[in-house]
C-alpha positions as a Markdown table, in Angstrom:
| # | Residue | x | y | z |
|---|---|---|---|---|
| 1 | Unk | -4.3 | 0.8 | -5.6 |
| 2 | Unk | -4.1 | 3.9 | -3.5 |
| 3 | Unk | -6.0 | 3.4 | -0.5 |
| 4 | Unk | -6.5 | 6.9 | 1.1 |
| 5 | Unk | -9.3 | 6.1 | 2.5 |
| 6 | Unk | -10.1 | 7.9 | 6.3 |
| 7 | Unk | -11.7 | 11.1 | 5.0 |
| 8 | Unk | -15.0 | 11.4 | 5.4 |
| 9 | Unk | -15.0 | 9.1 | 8.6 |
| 10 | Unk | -17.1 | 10.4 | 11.8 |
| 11 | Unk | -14.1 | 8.4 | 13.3 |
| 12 | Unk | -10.5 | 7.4 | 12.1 |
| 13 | Unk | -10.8 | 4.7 | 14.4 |
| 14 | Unk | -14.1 | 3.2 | 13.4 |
| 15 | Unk | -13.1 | 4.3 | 9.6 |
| 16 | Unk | -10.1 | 2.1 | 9.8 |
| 17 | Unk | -11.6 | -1.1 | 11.6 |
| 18 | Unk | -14.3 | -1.2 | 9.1 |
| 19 | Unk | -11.6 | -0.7 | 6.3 |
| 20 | Unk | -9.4 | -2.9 | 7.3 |
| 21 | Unk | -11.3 | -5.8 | 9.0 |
| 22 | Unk | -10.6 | -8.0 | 6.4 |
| 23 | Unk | -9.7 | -7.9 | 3.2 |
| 24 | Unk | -13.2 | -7.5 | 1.1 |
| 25 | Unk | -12.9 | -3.5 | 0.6 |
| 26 | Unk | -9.1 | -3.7 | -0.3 |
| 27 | Unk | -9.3 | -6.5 | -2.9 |
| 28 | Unk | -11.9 | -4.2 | -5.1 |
| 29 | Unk | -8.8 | -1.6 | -5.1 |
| 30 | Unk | -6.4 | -4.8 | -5.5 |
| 31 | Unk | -8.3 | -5.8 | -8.5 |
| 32 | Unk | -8.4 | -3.2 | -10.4 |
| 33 | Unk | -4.1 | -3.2 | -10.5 |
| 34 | Unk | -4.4 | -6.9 | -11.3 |
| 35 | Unk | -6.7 | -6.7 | -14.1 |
| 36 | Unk | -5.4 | -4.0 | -16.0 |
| 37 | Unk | -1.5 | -3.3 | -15.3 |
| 38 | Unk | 0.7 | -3.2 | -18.3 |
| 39 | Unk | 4.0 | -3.3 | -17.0 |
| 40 | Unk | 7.0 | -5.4 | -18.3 |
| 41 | Unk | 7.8 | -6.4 | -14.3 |
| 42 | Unk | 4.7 | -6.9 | -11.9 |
| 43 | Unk | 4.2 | -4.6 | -9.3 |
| 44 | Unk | 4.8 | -7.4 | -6.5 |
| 45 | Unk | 7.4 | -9.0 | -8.6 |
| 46 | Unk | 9.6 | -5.7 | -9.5 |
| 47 | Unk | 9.6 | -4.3 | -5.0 |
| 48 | Unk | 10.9 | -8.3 | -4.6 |
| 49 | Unk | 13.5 | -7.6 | -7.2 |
| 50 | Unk | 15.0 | -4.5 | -5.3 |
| 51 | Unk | 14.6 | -5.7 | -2.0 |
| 52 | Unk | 18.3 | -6.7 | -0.2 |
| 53 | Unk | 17.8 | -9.3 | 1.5 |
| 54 | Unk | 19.9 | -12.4 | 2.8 |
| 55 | Unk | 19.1 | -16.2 | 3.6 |
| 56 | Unk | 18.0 | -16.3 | 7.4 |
| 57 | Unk | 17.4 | -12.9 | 7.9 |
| 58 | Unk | 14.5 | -11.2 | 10.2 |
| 59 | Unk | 12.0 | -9.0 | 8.2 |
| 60 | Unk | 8.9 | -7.2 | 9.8 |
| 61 | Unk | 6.4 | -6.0 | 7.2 |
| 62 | Unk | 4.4 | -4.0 | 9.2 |
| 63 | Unk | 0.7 | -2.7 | 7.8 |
| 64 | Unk | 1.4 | -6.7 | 6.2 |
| 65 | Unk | -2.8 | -6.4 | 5.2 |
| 66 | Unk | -4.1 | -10.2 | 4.1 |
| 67 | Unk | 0.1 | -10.9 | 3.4 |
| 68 | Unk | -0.9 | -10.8 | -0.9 |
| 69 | Unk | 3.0 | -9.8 | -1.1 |
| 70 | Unk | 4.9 | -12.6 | 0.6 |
| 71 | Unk | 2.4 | -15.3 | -1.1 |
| 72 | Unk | 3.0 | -13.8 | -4.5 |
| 73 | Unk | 7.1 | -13.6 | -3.8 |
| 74 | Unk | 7.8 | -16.1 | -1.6 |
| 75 | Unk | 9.9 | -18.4 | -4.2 |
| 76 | Unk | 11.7 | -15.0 | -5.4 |
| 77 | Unk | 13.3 | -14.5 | -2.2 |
| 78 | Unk | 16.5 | -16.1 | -0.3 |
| 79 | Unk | 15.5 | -18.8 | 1.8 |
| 80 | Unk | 15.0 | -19.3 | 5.2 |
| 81 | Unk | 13.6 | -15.8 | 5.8 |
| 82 | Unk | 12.1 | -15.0 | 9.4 |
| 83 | Unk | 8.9 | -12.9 | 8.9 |
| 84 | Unk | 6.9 | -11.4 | 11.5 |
| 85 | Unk | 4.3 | -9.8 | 10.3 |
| 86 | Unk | 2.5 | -6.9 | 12.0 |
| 87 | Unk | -1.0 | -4.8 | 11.1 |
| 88 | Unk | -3.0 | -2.7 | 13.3 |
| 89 | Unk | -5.8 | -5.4 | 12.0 |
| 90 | Unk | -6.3 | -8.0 | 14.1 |
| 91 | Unk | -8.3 | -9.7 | 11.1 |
| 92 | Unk | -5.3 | -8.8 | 8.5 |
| 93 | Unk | -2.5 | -10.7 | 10.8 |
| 94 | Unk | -4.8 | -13.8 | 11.2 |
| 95 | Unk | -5.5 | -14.2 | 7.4 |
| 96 | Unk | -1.3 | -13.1 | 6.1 |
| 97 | Unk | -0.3 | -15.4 | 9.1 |
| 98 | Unk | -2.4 | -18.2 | 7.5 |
| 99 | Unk | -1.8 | -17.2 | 3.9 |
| 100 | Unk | 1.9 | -17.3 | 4.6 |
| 101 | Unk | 3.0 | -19.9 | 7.4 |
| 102 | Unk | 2.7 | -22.8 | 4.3 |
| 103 | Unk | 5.0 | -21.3 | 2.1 |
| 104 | Unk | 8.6 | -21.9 | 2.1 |
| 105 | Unk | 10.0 | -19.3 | 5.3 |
| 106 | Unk | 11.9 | -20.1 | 7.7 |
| 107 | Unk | 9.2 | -18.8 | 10.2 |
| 108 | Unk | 6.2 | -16.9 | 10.1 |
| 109 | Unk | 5.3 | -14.7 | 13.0 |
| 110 | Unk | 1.9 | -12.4 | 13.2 |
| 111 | Unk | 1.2 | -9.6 | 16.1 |
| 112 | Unk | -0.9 | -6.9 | 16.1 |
| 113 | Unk | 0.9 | -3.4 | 16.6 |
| 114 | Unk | 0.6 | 0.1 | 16.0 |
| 115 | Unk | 3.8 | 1.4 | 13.6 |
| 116 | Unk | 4.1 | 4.3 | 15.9 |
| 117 | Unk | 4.9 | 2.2 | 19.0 |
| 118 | Unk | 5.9 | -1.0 | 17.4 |
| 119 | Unk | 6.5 | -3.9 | 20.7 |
| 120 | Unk | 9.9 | -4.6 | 19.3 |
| 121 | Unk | 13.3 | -4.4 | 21.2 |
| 122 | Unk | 15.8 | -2.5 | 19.6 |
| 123 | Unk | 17.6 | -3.6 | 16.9 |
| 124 | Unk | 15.5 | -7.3 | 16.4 |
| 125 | Unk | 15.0 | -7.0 | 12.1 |
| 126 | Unk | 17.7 | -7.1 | 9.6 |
| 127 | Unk | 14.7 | -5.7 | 7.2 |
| 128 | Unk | 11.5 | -3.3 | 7.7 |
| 129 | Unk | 9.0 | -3.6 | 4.5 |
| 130 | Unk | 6.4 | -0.9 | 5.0 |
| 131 | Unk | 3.6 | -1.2 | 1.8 |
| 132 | Unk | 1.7 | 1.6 | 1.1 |
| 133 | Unk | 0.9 | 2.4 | 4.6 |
| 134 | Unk | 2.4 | 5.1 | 6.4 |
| 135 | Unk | -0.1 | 7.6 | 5.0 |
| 136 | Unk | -2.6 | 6.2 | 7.6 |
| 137 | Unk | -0.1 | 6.7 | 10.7 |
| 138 | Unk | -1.0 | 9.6 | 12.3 |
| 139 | Unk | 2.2 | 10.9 | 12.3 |
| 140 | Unk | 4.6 | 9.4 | 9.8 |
| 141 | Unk | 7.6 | 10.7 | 11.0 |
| 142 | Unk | 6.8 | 8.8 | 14.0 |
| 143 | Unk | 6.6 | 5.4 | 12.3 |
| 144 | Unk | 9.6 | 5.9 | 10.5 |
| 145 | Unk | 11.7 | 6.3 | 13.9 |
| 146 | Unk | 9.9 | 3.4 | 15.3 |
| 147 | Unk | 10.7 | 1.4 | 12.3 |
| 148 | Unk | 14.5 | 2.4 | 12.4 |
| 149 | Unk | 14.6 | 1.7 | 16.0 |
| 150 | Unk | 14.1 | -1.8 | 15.6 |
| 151 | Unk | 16.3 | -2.2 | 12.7 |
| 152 | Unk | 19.6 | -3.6 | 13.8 |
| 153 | Unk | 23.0 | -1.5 | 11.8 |
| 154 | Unk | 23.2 | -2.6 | 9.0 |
| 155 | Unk | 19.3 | -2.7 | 8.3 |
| 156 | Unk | 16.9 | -1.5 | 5.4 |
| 157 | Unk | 14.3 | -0.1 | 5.7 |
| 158 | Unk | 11.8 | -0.4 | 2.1 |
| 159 | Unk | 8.4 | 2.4 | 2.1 |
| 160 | Unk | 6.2 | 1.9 | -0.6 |
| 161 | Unk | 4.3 | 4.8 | -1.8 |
| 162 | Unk | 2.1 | 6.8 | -4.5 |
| 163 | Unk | 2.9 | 10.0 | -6.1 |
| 164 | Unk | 0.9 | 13.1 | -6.5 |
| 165 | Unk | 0.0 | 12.4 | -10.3 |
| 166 | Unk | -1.2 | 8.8 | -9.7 |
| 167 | Unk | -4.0 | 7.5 | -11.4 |
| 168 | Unk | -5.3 | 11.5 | -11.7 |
| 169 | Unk | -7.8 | 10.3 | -14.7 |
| 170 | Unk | -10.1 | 8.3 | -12.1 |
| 171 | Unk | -9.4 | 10.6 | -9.3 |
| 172 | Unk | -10.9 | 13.4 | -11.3 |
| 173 | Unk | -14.0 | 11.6 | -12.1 |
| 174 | Unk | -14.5 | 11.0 | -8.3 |
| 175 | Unk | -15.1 | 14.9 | -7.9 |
| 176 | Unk | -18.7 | 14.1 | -8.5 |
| 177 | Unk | -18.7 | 13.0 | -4.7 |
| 178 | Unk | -16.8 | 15.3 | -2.8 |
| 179 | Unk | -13.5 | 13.0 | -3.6 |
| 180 | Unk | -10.0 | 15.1 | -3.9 |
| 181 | Unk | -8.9 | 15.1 | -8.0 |
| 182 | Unk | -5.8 | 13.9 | -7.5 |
| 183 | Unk | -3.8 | 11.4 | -5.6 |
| 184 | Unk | -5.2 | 12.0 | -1.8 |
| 185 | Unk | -2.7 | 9.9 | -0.2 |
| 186 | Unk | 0.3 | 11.9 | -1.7 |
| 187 | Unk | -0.9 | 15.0 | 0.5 |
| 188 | Unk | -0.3 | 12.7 | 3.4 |
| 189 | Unk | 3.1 | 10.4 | 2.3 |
| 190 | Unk | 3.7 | 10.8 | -1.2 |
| 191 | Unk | 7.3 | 10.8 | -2.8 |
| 192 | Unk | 8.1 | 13.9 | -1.5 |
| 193 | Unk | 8.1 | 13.7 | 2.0 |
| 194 | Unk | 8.9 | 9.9 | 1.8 |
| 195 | Unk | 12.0 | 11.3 | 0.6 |
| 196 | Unk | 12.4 | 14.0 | 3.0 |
| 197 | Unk | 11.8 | 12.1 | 6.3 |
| 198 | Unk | 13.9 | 8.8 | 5.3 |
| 199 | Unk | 16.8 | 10.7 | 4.6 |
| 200 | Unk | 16.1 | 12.8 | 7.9 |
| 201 | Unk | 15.9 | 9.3 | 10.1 |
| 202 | Unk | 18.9 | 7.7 | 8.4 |
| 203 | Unk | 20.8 | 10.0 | 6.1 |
| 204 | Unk | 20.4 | 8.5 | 3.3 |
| 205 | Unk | 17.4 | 7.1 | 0.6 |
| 206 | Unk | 17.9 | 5.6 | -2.6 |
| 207 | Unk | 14.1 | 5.4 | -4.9 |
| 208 | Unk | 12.9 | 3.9 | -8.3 |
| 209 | Unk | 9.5 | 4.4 | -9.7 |
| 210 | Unk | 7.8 | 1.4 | -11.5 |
| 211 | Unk | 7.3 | 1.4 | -14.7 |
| 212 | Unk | 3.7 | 0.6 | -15.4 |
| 213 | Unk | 0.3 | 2.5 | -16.5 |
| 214 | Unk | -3.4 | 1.0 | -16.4 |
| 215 | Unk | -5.5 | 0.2 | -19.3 |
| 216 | Unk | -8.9 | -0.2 | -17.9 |
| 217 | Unk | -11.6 | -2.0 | -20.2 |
| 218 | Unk | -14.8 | -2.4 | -17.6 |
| 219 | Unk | -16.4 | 0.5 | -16.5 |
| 220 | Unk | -17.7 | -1.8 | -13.1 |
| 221 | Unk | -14.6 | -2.6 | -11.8 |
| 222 | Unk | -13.5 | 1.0 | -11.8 |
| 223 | Unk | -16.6 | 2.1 | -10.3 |
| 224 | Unk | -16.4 | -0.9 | -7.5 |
| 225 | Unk | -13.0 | -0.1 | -6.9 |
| 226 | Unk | -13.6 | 3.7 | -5.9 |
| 227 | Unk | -16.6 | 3.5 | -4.2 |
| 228 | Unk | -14.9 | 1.0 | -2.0 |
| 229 | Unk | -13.5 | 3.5 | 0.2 |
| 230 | Unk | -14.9 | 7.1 | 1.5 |
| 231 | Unk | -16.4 | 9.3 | 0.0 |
| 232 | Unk | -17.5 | 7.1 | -2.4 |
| 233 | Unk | -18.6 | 4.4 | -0.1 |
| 234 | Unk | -20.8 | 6.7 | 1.4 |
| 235 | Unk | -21.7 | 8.5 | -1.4 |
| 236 | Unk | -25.6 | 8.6 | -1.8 |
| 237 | Unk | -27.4 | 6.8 | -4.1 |
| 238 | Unk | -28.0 | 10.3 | -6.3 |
| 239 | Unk | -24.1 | 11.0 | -6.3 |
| 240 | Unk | -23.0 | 7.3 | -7.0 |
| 241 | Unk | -25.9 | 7.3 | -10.2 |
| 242 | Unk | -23.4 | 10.8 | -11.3 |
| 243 | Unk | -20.0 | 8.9 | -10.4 |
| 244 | Unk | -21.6 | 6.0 | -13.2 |
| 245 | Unk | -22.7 | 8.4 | -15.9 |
| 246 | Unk | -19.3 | 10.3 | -15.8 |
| 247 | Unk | -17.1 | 6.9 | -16.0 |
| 248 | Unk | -19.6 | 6.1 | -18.8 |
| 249 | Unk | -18.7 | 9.5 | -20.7 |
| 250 | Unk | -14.8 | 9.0 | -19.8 |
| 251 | Unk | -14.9 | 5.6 | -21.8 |
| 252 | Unk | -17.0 | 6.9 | -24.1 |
| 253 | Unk | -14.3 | 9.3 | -24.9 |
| 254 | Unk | -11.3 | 6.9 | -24.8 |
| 255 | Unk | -13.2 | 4.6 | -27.1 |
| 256 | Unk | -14.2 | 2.0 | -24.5 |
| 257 | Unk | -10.3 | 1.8 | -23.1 |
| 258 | Unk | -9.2 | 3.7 | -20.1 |
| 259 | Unk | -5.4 | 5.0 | -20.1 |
| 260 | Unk | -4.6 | 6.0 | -16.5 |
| 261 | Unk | -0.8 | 6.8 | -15.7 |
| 262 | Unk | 0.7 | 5.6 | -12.2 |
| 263 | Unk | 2.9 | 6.9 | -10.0 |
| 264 | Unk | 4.4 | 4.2 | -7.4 |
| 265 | Unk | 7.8 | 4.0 | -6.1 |
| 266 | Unk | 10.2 | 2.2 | -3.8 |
| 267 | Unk | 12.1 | 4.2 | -1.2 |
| 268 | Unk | 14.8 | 2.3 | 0.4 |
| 269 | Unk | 17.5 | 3.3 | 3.8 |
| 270 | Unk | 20.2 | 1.8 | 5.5 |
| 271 | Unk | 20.7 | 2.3 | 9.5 |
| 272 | Unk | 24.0 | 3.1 | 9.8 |
């Protein structure tokens, strides 16, 4: 699920470690796309599809999170891959490192880093995976130099991203807390300027959209999952009793099932 979830912090910082720990806040969001997708291709299964990779090559995923992705793909990929995987979370690296280092790669590396300063030579990846994730990087132009810099020629780097319409029936209920009523990531990284600042980096971006939509049928794991992050974590007790009633009205209207459309997409570029 979009995870847009530093405003309203005191501190980025602080926002993010508390975020981002572990993986308890994110698997609320997680849930809610694992419940209720209708899509003919999972969303793990269709980025795996599209992915270029070749037997014994070196792939970073950096902002890896609890490594949910490699564990769900791993026997869908070539063999003998070398995965490092990287997160700003010292907590995420420890539980994707563990998560992934029994299924069948050829290695499993973790290290905490910061995507706009990655502590990789030049040219060491024949891959970069970056997973809904570059909307928290301060500057996201910066990450995706970094991320091309230690791509060797030859090497792709895969964004994954929201767009501006995603999931805009929930986002429009959250308005009863201060929350934005539309995708708030998208302002940040969504297609557009995915688009824009791959093909400035490396001159060229090829992007799908997946073909999927939500049909929610329990109002509590759509009200968990949005009042995992800000502003609905920290939404008071009068605003999250407002956030309940309206979901209760929305399903009402939609006769107890929840259509919500989605918007995520696959952006891929080549170092030349």
């Amino acid at each position: 699920m979009s995870d847009n979830d530093r405003g309203g912090e005191p501190s980025a910082t602080a926002g993010m470690a508390r975020q981002y720990g572990d993986s308890r806040k994110l698997a609320a969001r997680a849930r809610l796309h694992r419940e209720y997708t209708v899509a003919e291709t999972s969303w793990f299964a269709w980025v795996a599809q599209q992915l270029p990779f070749r037997a014994g090559d070196h792939v970073l995923d950096i902002g890896c999170g609890p490594g949910w992705f490699w564990a769900s793909v791993a026997d869908r990929l070539p063999d003998q891959l070398a995965l490092t995987l990287a997160d700003q979370s010292p907590g995420m690296v420890e539980e994707a490192t563990g998560r992934c280092r029994p299924l069948p790669f050829g290695s499993v590396a973790g290290r905490q880093a910061d995507a706009a300063a990655l502590p990789f030579d030049d040219g060491s990846f024949n891959a970069v995976v970056a997973m809904h994730m570059l909307y928290h990087v301060t500057d996201p132009a910066a990450g995706v130099a970094e991320m091309a810099r230690v791509l060797k020629p030859g090497g792709v780097l895969a964004v994954t991203t929201n767009g501006a319409g995603n999931m805009r029936e929930l986002y429009e209920l959250t308005t009863v807390f201060g929350g934005a009523p539309s995708e708030p990531m998208a302002t940040i990284f969504g297609f557009d300027t995915a688009e824009r600042l791959m093909r400035s980096q490396f001159g060229n971006v090829a992007w799908s959209r997946h073909p999927a939509s939500l049909r929610i049928t329990d109002p509590e794991d759509m009200f968990l999952a949005l009042t995992s992050f800000p502003p609905g974590e920290t939404a008071s007790e009068r605003q999250q009793k407002s956030f309940r009633e309206a979901i209760d009205r929305a399903f009402g209207q939609a006769g107890g099932v929840l259509e919500v459309r989605t918007e995520m997409g696959l952006f891929l570029s080549q170092k030349t």
